[in-house]
C-alpha positions as CSV (number, residue, x, y, z in Angstrom):
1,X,98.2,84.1,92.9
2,X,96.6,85.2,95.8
3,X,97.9,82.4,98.1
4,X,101.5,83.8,96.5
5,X,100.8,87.0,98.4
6,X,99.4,86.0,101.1
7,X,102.4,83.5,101.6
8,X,104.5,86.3,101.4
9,X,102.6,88.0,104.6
10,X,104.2,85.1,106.8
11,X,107.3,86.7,106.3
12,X,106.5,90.3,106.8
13,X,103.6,92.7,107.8
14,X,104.1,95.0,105.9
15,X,105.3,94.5,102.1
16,X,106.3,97.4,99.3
17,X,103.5,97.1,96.6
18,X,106.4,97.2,93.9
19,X,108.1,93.7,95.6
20,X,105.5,91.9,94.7
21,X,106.3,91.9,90.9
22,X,110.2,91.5,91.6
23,X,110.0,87.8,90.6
24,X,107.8,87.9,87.7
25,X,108.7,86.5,84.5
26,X,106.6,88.1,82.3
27,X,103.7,90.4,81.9
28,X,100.4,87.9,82.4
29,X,102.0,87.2,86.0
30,X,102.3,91.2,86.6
31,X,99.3,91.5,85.7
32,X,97.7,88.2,87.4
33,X,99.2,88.8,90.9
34,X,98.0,92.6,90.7
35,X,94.4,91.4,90.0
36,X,94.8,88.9,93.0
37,X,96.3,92.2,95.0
38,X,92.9,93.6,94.4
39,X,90.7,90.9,95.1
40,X,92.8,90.8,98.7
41,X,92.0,94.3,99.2
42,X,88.4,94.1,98.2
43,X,87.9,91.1,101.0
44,X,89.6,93.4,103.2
45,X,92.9,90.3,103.9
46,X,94.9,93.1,103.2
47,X,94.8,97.2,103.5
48,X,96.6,99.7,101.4
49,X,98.8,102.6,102.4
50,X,100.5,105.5,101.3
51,X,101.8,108.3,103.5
52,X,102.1,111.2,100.9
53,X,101.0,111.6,97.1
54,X,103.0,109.8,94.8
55,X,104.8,107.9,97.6
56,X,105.2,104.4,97.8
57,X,102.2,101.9,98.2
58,X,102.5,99.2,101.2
59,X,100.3,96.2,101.6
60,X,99.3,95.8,105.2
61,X,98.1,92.5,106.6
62,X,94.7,93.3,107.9
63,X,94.3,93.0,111.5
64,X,90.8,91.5,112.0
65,X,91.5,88.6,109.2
66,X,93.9,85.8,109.4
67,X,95.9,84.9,106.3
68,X,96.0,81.2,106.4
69,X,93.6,79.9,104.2
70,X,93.8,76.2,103.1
């Protein structure tokens, strides 16, 4: 799942949090490719951000880390 994400970086910089989960077909995914959102954010691949409370989340491709991982 997180090779999911990040394959969705090579299309955009910046994603909506809630996109990710569009095309999930059931709650283990939802739940699987949030996990793998953390796990990105703890290794610092990608950064979070919100502009105001309760605003929308954004994933941010990290600038320092390169996404392509084989």
């Amino acid at each position: 799942m997180m090779d999911r994400v990040r394959k969705r970086f090579t299309q955009q910089k910046r994603i909506e949090l809630s996109n990710i989960f569009k095309e999930s077909r059931d709650l283990n995914e939802v739940i699987t490719l949030f996990l793998a959102t953390l796990e990105l954010v703890k290794v610092q691949e990608i950064l979070l951000e919100q502009t105001e409370n309760f605003g929308k989340i954004y994933l941010v491709r990290s600038e320092h880390e390169s996404l392509s991982r084989n």
